[in-house]
C-alpha positions, -999 to 999 in steps of 0.1 A, spaced: 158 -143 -200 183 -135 -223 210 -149 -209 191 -183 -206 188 -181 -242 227 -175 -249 231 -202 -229 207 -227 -247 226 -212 -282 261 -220 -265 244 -256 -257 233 -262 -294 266 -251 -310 285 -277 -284 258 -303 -295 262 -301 -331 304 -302 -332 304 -334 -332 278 -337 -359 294 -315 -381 325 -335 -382 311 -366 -383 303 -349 -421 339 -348 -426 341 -380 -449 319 -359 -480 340 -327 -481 363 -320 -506 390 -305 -491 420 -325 -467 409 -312 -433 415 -331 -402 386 -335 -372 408 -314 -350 404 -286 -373 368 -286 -377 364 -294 -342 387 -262 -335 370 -242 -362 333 -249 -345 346 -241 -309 360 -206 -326 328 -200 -337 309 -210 -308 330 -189 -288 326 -159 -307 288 -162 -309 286 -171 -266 307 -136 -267 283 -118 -290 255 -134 -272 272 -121 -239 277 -86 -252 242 -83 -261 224 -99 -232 240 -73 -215 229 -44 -232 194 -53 -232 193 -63 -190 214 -27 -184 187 -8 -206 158 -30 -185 172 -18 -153 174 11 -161 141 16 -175 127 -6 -142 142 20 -123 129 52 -143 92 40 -137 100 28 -98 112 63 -90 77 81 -111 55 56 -88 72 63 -56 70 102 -65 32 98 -72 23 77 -42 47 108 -21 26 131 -34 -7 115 -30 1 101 10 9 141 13 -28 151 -3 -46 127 19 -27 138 52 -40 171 43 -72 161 33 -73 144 67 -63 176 91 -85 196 73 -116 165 82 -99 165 115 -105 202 120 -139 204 107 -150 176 131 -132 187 159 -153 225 154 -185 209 148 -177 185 179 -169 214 206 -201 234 187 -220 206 197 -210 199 235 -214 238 237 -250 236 226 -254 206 247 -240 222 276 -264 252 272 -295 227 268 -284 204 297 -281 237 318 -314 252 311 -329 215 312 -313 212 352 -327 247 359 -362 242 350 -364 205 369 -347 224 398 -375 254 399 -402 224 391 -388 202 420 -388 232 445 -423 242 440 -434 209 440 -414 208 478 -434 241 490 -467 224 475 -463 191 496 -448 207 522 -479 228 523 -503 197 523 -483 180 550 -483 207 574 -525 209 566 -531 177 569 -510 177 606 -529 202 620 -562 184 614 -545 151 630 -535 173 654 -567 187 664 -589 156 658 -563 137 688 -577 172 706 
């Protein structure tokens, strides 16, 4: 931005050359156009060279100050992608315990679960097998 602004000063000072030496006529000493027209560009040159100078300065100290505050933010978002990793593996861990507790116990209750419906199912077998075998014999001896 600065820079722009040397360059709209260097503009202005071109401009008004000729302006100034149109001025020549009320002056009271003998000076030719050529020497004010030298005289201005002198000037103009110097100040484009001060400008310059300056302009210079003030981007070098905003780089450098650009770059001071990039390198903080990239050392705070380091350190806090490193806390949430570890805040994740330690979420990880927790769920995989409580996971496995959980199959275990399911495990355990599905087991029982099967063992009772087996014993249920196998007396239920002897019970019909029982009333089948009854009920045969008195088909048997009523064909008699």
């Amino acid at each position: 931005m600065t820079m722009k602004m040397a360059g709209v000063l260097v503009g202005a000072l071109l401009m008004a050359v000729p302006f100034v030496c149109g001025q020549d006529a009320g002056s009271s000493e003998k000076r030719g156009a050529a020497t004010e027209v030298k005289d201005a560009s002198k000037t103009a040159a110097k100040d484009t060279e001060k400008g310059a100078k300056t302009a210079a300065k003030h981007t070098e100290m905003a780089a450098n100050k650009t770059g001071h505050v990039t390198k903080a933010a990239a050392k705070k978002t380091e350190t806090d992608t490193k806390i949430a990793t570890k805040d994740t593996e330690k979420a990880a861990k927790a769920a995989g315990k409580d996971t496995e507790k959980a199959a275990d116990k399911t495990g355990q209750v599905t087991e029982e679960a099967a063992r009772k419906t087996g014993h249920g199912v196998k007396k239920g077998v002897k019970g019909i097998g029982h009333g089948v075998k009854k009920g045969t014999d008195k088909t048997a001896n009523a064909l008699k």
